[in-house]
Structure formats: structure tokens, C-alpha cells
DRENVEXSE-577787 format. One record per residue: x, y, z of N, C-alpha, C in turn; chain; residue in three letters. Coordinates in steps of 0.02 Angstrom, whole numbers. Example, Ala and Ser with C-alpha at 12.3 -4.5 7.8 and 13.67 -1.06 7.14 Angstrom:
   n_px   n_py   n_pz  ca_px  ca_py  ca_pz   c_px   c_py   c_pz kette rest
    660   -284    390    615   -225    390    660   -165    390     A  ALA
    642   -112    354    684    -53    357    645      2    394     A  SER
This chain:
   n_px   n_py   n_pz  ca_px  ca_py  ca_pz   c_px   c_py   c_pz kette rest
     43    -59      0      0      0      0     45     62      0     A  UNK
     16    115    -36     79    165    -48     40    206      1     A  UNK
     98    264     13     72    317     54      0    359     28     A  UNK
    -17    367    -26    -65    402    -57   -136    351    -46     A  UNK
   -120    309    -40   -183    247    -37   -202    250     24     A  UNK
   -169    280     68   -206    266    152   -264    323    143     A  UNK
   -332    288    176   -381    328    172   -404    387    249     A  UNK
   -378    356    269   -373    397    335   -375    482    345     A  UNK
   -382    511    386   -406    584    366   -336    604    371     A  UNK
   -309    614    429   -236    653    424   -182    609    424     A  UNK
   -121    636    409    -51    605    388      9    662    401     A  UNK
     54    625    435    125    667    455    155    639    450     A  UNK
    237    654    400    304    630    402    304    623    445     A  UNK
    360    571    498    383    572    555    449    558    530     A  UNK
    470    522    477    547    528    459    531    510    372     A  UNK
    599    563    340    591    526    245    645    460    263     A  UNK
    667    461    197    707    416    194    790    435    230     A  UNK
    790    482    195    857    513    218    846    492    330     A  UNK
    804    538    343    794    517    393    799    442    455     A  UNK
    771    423    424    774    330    422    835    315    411     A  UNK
    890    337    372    960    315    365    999    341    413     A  UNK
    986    392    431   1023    466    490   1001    411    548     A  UNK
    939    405    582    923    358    626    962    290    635     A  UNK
    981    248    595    977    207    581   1075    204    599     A  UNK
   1087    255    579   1184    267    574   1203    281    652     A  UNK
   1143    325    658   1165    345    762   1147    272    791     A  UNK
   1088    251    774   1090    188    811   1171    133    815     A  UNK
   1184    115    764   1229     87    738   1286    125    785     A  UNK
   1305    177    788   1357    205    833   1359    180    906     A  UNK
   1273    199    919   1268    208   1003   1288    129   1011     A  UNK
   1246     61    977   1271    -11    967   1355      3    996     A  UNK
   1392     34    956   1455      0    949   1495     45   1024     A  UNK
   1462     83   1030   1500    144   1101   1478     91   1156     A  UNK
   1409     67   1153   1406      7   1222   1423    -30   1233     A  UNK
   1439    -68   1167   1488   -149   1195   1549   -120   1165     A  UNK
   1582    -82   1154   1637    -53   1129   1709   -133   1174     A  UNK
   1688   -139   1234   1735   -195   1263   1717   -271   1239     A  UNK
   1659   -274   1218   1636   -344   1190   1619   -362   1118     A  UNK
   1664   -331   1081   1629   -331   1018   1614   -396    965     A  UNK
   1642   -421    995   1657   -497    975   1616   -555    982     A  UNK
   1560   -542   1046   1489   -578   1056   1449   -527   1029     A  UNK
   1451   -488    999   1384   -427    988   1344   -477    915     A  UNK
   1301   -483    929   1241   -502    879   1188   -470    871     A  UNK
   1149   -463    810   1090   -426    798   1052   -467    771     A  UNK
    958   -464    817    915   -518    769    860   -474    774     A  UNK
    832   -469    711    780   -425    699    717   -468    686     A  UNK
    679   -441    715    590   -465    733    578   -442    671     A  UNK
    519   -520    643    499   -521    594    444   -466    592     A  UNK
    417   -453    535    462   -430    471    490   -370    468     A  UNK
    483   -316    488    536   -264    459    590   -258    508     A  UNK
    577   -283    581    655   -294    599    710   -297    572     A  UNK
    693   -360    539    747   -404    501    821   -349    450     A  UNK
    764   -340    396    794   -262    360    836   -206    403     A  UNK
    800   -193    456    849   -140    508    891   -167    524     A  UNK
    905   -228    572    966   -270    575   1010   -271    543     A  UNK
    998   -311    473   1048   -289    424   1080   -225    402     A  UNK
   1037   -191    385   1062   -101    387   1112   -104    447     A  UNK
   1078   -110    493   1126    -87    564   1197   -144    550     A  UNK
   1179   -200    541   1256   -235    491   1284   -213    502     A  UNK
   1281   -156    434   1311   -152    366   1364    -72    390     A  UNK
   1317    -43    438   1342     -5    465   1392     -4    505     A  UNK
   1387    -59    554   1439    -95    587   1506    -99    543     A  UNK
   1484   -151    470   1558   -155    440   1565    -90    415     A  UNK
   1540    -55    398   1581     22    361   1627     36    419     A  UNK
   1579     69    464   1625    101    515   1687     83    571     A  UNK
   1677     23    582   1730    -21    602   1756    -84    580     A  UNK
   1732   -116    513   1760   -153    476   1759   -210    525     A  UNK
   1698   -232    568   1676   -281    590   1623   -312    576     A  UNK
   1606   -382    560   1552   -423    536   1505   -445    606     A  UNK
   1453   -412    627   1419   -428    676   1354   -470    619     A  UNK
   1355   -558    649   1311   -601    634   1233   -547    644     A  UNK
   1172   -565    591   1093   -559    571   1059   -599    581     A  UNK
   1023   -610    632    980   -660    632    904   -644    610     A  UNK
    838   -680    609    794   -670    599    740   -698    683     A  UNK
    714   -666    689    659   -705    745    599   -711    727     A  UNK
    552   -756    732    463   -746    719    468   -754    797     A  UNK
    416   -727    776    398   -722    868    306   -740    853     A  UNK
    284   -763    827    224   -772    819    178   -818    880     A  UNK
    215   -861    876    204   -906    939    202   -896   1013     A  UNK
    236   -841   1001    251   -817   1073    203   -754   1085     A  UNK
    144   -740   1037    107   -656   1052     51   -682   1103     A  UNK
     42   -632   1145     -4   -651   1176   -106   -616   1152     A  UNK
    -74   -616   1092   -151   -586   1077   -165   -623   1014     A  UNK
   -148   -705    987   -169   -736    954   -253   -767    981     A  UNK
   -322   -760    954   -368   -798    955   -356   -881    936     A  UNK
   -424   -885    899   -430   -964    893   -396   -976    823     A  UNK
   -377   -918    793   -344   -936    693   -290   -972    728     A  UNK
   -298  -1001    667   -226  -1035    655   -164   -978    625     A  UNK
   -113   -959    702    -75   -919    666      4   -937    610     A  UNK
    -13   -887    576     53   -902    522    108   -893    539     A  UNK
    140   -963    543    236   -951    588    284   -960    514     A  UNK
    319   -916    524    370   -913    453    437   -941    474     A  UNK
    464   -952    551    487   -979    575    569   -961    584     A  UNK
    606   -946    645    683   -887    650    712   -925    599     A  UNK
    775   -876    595    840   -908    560    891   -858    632     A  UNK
    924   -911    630    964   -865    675   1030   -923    694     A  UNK
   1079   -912    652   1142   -903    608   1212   -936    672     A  UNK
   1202   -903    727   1217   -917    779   1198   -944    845     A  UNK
   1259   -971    901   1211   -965    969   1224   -916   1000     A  UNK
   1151   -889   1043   1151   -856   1060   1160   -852   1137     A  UNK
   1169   -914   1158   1207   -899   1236   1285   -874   1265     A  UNK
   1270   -858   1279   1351   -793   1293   1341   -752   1254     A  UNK
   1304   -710   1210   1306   -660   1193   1273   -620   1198     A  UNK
   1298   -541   1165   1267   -490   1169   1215   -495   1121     A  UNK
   1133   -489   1130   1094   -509   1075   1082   -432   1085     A  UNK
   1054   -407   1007   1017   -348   1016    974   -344    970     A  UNK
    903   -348   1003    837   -358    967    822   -291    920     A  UNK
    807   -316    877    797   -254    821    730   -250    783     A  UNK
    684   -199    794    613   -188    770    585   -110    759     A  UNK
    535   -129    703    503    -59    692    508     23    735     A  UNK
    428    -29    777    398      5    819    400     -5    879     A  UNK
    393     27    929    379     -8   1015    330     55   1041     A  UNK
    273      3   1042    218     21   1082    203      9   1133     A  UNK
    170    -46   1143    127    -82   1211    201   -111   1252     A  UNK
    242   -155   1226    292   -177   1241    283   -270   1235     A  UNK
    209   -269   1195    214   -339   1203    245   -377   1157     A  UNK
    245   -351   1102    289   -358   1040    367   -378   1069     A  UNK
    397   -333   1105    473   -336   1129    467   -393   1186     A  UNK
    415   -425   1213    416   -458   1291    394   -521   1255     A  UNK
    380   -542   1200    365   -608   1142    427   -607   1123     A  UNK
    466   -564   1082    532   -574   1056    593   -587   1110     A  UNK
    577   -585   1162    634   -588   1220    610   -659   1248     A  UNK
    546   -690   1248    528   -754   1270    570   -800   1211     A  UNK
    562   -781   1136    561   -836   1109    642   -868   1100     A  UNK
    682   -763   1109    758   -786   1103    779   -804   1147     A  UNK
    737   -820   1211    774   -852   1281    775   -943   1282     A  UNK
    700   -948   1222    714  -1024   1204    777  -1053   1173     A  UNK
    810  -1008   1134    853  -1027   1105    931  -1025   1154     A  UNK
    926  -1019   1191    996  -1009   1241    981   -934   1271     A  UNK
   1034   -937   1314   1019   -890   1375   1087   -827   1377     A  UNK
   1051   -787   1330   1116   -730   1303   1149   -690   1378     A  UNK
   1217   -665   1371   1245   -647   1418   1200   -568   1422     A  UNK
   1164   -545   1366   1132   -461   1401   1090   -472   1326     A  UNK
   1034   -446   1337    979   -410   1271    958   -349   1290     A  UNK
    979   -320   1227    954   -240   1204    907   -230   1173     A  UNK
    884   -186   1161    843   -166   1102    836   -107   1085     A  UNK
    830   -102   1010    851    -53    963    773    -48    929     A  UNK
    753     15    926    686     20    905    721     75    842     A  UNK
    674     75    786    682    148    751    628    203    774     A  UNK
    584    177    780    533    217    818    478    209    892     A  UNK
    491    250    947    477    236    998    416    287    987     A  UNK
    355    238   1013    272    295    997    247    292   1077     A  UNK
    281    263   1130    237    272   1191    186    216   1204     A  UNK
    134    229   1252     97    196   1255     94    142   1272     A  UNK
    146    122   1325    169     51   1350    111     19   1382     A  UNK
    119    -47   1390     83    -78   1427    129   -126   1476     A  UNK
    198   -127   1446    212   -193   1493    295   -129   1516     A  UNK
    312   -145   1575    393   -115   1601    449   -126   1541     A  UNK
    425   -102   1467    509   -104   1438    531    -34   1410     A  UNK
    582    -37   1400    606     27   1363    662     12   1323     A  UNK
    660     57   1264    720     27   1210    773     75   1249     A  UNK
    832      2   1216    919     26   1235    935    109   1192     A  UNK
    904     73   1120    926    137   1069    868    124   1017     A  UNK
    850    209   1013    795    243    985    805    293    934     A  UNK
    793    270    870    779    316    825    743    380    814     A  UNK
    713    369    835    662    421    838    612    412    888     A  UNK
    597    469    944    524    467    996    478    511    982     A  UNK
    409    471    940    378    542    934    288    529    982     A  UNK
    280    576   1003    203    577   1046    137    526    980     A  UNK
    108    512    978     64    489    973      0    456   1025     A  UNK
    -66    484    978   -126    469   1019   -128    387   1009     A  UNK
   -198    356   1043   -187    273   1040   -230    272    981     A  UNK
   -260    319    957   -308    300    904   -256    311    827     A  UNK
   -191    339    808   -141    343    783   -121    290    756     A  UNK
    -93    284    705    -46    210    683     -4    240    652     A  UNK
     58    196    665    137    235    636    130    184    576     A  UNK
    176    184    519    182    159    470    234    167    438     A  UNK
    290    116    444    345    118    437    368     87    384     A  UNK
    401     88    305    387     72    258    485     67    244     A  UNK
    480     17    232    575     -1    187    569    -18    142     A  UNK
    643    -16    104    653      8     32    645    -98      7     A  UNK
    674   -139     45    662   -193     55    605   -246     62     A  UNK
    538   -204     95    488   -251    100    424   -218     72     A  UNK
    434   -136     49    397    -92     41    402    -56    -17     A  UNK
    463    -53    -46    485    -26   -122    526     40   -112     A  UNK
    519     78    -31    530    129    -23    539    155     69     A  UNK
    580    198     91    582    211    166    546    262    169     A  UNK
    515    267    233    507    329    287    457    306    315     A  UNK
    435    339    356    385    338    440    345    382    423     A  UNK
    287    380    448    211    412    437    175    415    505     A  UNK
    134    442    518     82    447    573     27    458    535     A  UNK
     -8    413    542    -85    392    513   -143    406    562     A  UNK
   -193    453    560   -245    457    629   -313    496    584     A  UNK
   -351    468    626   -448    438    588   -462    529    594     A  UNK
């Protein structure tokens, strides 16, 4: 769905593309200033689906700037939401490249709202081994928690009402970047 197709009454940039890359480079910094002593367990697994894409970005960023290969993993966390009904939900199922016990994992996703999204992705990577610390790296922090989390590193914090939807679009799963605020 392109930006022009949302029918919704109002609409606000919250980041272009350029933006989304600027975000995306500080993250990648603040990453490397915190484990700056551990760089060597640092891993990134991004929550399906647009996680995944930021992860990699955040990579890629990694190798430019210090010419280090920090492992990409993938997580579904589907199994683990706590607001599945009676459907049968669709599991696409992790990839995740490494183990992740003894290391620095750092969860990588869109949005963080409620916090249940981030408290499913932290259950499912604890199935997999029992990392020495997890972070998390949001590109966009909208408020509105429901459960005690807060991201390590934040792209962007912008106010939003609950009746609001952010809409976060990559060049990868979407044809194109930037962030939107969508509200009725």
C-alpha cells in the first residue's frame, strides 16, 4: 500500500528516507560505544518482518564504520504473542545463524508500543539459549506502554494518540523508506 492509498483523514512525516538512514547510522554508533569492550559476542536479530531489514542495515553499518562483521539473525515471534485468538497463526519460523548464549543479542524492530511485541521477542530468544545481556534497538519509539520495557537505542520518539498508527515502510519489503503517522 503506498502512502497516497491510506484513506485515513490526516497524515505526518515522522521521518523521509534520508531520515530513516540518519536514525539508523546513530543507532549503529550508540550499538558499537556500548559494547565497545565486547565486540566480538555482539549479535543482531531483527523481529519479523521489518526488523529483520533494520538489523541488516545496522550490519552493514557496523562493517563500514569499524570493519567488523556482527552475525543477522531473523526471529518470528508469532508463537510467542499473547493476543493470538482461535486462527490458526502463520509461523514463518527464526533463522538465526548463531548461538546465542554468551552473547550480546540486540533485538531489532520497527515500532515499540505496548511492549508486548518486545516481551514475545525476548521469550522466544530465551528459548534458544540464555544470552549474556539483550538490548533493544527500536527505530521508532510511539509510547503507550503496557508492559515495564524501554528501548536501549531509539531512533526516533515521537508523541502519538492510541487511536494513531505509525507506518513504517522499507526500501526492502515496501519498495521505499520513511515513517508516517496515520490518525482517523
Amino acid at each position: 500500500m503506498s502512502w497516497s492509498s491510506t484513506r485515513e483523514h490526516t497524515r505526518s512525516e515522522v521521518l523521509s528516507a534520508d531520515g530513516v538512514s540518519r536514525s539508523l547510522r546513530r543507532i549503529s554508533h550508540e550499538i558499537l560505544e556500548r559494547n565497545a569492550s565486547n565486540l566480538e559476542n555482539l549479535s543482531l536479530v531483527g523481529v519479523l518482518t521489518r526488523g529483520v531489514p533494520l538489523a541488516r542495515r545496522i550490519s552493514e553499518n557496523i562493517r563500514q564504520f569499524e570493519n567488523l562483521e556482527v552475525p543477522v539473525g531473523a526471529l518470528d515471534i508469532t508463537l510467542h504473542r499473547d493476543d493470538l485468538g482461535d486462527e490458526e497463526p502463520e509461523v514463518h519460523g527464526s533463522r538465526i545463524p548463531f548461538e546465542v548464549a554468551g552473547r550480546t543479542v540486540v533485538l531489532v524492530d520497527d515500532v515499540l508500543y505496548t511492549g508486548r511485541t518486545a516481551r514475545a521477542a525476548m521469550d522466544a530468544l530465551l528459548e534458544l539459549g540464555r544470552p549474556a545481556a539483550i538490548r533493544l534497538a527500536i527505530l521508532v519509539d510511539r509510547g503507550h506502554r503496557e508492559l515495564p520495557i524501554r528501548a536501549d537505542h531509539v531512533g526516533k520518539n515521537i508523541p502519538t494518540s492510541p487511536g494513531e498508527r505509525v507506518q513504517v515502510r522499507l526500501a526492502e519489503t515496501d519498495g521505499e523508506d520513511g515513517v508516517i503517522t496515520v490518525g482517523k
